[in-house]
C-alpha positions as CSV (number, residue, x, y, z in Angstrom):
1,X,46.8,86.3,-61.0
2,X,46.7,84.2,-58.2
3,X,49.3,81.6,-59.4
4,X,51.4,84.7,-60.0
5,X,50.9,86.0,-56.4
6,X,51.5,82.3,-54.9
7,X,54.6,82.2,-56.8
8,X,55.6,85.2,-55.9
9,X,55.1,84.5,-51.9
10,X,57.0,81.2,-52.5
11,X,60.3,83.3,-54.0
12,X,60.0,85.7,-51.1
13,X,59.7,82.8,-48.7
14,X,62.8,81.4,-50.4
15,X,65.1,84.2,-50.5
16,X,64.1,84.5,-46.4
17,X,65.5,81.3,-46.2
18,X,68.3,81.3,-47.7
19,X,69.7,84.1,-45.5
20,X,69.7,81.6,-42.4
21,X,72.5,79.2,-42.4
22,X,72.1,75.3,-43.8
23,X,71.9,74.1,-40.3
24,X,68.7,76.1,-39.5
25,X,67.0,75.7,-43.1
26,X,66.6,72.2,-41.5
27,X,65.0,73.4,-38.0
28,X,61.8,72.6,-37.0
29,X,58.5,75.1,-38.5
30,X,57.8,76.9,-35.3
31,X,62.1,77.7,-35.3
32,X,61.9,79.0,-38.7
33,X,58.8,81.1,-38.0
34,X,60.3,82.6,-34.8
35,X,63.5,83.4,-37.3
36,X,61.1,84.9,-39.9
37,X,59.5,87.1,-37.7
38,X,63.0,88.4,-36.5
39,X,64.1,88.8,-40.0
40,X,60.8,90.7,-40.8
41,X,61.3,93.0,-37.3
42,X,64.6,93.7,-38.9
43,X,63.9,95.0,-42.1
44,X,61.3,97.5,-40.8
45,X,63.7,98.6,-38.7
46,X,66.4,99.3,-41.6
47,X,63.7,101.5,-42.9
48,X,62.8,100.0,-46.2
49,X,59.6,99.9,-48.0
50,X,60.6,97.0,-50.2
51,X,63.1,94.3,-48.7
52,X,66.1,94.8,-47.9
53,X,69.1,92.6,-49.1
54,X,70.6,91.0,-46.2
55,X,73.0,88.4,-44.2
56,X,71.2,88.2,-41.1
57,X,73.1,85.4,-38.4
58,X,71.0,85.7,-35.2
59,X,71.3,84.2,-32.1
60,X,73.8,82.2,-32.6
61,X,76.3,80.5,-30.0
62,X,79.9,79.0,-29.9
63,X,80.1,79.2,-33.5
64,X,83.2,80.1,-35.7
65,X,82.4,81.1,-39.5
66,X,84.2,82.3,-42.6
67,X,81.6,84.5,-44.5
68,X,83.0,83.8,-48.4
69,X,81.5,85.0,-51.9
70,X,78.8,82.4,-51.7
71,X,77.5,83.8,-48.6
72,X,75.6,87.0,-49.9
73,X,75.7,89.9,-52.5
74,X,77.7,93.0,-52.5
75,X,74.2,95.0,-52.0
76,X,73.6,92.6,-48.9
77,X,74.0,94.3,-45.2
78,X,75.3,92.0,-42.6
79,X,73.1,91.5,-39.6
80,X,74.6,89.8,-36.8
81,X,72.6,90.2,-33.1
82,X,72.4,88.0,-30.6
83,X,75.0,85.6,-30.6
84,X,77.5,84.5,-28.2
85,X,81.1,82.6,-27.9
86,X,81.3,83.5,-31.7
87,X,83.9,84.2,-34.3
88,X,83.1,85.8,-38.0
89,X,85.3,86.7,-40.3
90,X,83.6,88.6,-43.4
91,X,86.1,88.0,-46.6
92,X,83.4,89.3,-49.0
93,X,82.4,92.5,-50.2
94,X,79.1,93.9,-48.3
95,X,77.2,97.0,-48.2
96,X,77.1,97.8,-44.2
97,X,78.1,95.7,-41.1
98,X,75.2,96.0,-38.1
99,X,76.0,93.9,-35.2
100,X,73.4,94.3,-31.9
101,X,73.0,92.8,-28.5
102,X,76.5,90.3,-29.1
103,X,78.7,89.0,-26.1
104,X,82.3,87.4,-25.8
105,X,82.1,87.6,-30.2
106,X,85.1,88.6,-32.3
107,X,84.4,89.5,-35.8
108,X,87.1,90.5,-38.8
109,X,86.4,92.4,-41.4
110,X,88.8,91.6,-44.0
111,X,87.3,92.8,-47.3
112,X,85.7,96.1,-48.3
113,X,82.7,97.6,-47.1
114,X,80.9,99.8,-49.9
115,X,79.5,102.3,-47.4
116,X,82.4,102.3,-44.8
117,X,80.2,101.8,-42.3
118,X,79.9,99.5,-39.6
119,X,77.8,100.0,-36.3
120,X,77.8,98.1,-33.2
121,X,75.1,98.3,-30.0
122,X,74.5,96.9,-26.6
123,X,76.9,95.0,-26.8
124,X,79.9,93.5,-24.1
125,X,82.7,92.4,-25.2
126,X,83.4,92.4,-28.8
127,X,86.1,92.5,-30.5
128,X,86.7,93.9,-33.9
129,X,89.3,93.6,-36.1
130,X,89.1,95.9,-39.0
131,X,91.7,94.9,-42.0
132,X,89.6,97.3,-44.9
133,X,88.6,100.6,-45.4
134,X,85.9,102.5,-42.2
135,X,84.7,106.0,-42.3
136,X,83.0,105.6,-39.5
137,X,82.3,103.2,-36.8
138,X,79.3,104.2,-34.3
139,X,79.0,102.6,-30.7
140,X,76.9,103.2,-28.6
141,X,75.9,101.5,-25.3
142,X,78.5,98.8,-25.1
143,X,81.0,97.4,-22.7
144,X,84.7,96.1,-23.2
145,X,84.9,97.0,-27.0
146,X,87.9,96.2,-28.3
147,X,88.9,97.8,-31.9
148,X,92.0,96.7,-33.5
149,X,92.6,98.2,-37.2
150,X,95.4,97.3,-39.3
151,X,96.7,100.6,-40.3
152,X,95.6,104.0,-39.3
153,X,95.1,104.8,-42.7
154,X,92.3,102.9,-42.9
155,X,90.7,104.8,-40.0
156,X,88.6,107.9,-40.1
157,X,86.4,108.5,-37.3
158,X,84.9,106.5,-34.0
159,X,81.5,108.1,-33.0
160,X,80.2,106.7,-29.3
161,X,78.1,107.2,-26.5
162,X,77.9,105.4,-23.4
163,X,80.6,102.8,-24.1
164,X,82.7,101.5,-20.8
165,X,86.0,100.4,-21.5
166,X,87.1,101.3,-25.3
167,X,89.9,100.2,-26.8
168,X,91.3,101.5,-30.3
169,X,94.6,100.5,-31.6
170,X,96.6,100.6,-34.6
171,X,98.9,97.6,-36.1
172,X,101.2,100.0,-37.7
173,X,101.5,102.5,-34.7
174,X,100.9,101.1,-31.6
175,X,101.9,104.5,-30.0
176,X,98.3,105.9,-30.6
177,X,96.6,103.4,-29.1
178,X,93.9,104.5,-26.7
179,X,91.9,103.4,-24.1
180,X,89.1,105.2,-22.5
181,X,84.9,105.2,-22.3
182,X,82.0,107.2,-20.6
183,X,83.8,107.4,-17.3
184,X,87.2,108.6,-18.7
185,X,84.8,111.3,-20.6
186,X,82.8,112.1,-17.4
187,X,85.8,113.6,-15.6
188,X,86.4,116.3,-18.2
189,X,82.7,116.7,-19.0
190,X,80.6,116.7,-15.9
191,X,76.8,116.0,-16.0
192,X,77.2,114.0,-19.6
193,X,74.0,111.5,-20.0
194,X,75.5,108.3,-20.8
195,X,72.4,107.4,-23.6
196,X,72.7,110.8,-25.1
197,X,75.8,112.6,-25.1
198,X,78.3,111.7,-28.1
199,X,81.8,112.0,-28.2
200,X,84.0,111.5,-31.5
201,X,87.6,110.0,-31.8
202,X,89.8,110.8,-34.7
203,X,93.2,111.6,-35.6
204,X,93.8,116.0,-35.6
205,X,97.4,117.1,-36.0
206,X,98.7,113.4,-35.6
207,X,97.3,113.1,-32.6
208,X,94.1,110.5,-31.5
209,X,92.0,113.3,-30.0
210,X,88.6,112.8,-28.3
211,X,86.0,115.7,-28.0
212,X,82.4,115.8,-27.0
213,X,79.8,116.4,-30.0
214,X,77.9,119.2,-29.5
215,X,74.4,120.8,-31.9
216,X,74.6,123.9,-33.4
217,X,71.2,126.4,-33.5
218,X,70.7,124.9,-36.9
219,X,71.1,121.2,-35.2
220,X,74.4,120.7,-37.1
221,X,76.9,118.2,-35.1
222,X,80.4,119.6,-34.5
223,X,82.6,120.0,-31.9
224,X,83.4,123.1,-29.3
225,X,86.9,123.4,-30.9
226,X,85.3,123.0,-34.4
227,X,82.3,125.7,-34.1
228,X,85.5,128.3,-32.7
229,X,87.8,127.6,-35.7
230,X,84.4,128.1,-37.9
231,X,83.8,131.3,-36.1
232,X,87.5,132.6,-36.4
233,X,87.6,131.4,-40.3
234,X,84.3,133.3,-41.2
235,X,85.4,136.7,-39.0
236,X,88.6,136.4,-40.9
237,X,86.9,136.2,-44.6
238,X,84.5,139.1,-43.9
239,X,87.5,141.6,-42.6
240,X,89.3,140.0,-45.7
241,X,86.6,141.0,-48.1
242,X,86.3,144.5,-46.4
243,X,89.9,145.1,-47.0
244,X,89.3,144.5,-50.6
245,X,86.3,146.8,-50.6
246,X,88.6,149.6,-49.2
247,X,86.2,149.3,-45.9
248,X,88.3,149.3,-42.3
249,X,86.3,146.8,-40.1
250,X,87.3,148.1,-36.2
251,X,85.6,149.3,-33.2
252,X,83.8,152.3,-33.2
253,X,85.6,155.6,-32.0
254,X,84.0,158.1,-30.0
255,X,83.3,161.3,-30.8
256,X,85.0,163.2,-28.7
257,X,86.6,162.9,-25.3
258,X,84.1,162.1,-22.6
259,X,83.3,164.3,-19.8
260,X,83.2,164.3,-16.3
261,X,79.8,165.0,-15.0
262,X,81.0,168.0,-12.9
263,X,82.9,169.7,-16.0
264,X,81.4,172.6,-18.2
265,X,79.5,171.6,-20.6
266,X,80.7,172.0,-24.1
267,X,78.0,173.5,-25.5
268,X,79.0,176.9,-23.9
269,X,76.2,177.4,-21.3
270,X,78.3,177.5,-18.4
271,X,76.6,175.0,-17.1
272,X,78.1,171.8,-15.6
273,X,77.5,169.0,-18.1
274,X,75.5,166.9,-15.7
275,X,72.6,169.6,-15.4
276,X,73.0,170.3,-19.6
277,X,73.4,168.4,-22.1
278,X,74.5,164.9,-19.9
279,X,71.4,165.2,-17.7
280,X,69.4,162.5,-20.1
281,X,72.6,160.5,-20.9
282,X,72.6,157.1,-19.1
């Protein structure tokens, strides 16, 4: 039992390893143990209770690198924080694309991503070139983030918050390209908290449109114009249905004209209607 547990350490130890690149396989003890604790930070972070497949390039600077097939799985995530001066371009498949706390870094994403996913965080400036498949790119705290996809078919939908000075363009149709961030956003919605408050960009009716996400009761994201066209589509399938059932869905008529508080009172007292039967009406 404990040869098997030993052995067991040693493969995990191994795998960690592996992740770093050749150069820093080499480092010193007390640099690998620094990046093992990183690496172990990470993981718990992603959520996982057995450990996660991963690329994880940390802290790196001035470096340009091709990530090819022999650089991870299709199940791996890609991990890149820290680094600085960089260039990556990813021509393997991969599972998700993280990238945290990166400055002056460019990274291309040439091949696809199985989750269409790729998130990017306290950053300044990045710039991504997307050549593959994304349904959705999140951003949030970042500054001068530069998005460049090949084709807008490839694009679905940006989701930010608190990003200064965004830029999303488009190869194939360079007339949608846009250019905005939290202060642009803060002019048409007043009193928006730049950490909180999250805005999605998409394409609606041919058109790159930005709107403010807002919570339903039930904590469901959506947008104003969304919730209305919701509301408009449900009040038109119920008066639909009623139509069907033979039922006429309107305001309610009154009885009969309304009187005047001075007139007679229909009842035929003779008295005015204020004093008989409109003295407890409201």
């Amino acid at each position: 039992m404990e040869n098997t547990s030993k052995a067991q350490t040693e493969t995990k130890q191994n795998e960690q390893e592996k992740s770093f690149p050749p150069s820093e396989r080499n480092s010193t003890p007390s640099r690998l143990d620094e990046k093992e604790k990183e690496v172990q930070k990470l993981q718990a972070m992603m959520g996982t209770n057995k450990q996660q497949e991963a690329k994880y390039v940390l802290n790196e600077e001035n470096k340009t690198v091709v990530f090819g097939e022999d650089s991870h799985t299709g199940q791996a995530t890609i991990y890149i924080k820290g680094c600085k001066n960089c260039e990556y371009t990813i021509d393997s498949l991969c599972t998700k694309v993280l990238i945290e706390t990166c400055v002056n870094t460019k990274i291309i994403l040439n091949k696809k991503i199985i989750t269409n996913m790729v998130d990017v965080w306290k950053s300044e400036n990045v710039h991504l070139v997307i050549n593959t498949n994304i349904g959705t790119l999140q951003a949030d705290i970042c500054k001068k983030l530069n998005v460049q996809i090949q084709s807008k078919e490839l694009f679905k939908t940006l989701v930010w918050a608190g990003v200064h000075d965004l830029t999303l363009s488009f190869d194939d149709a360079p007339e949608h390209k846009l250019q905005t961030g939290f202060n642009e956003m803060k002019t048409e919605y007043p009193g928006i908290v730049e950490d909180i408050d999250q805005f999605i960009t998409r394409f609606y009716k041919d058109k790159l449109l930005t709107e403010q996400i807002v919570r339903l009761k039930n904590g469901y994201p959506t947008t104003e114009r969304e919730a209305a066209e919701f509301d408009r589509k449900q009040e038109e399938a119920i008066k639909k249905l009623a139509e069907q059932a033979g039922i006429t869905i309107g305001k309610k008529k009154a009885a009969g004209p309304k009187l005047k508080p001075n007139e007679p009172c229909t009842c035929g007292s003779g008295k005015k209607y204020k004093k008989c039967h409109g003295a407890n009406v409201n």
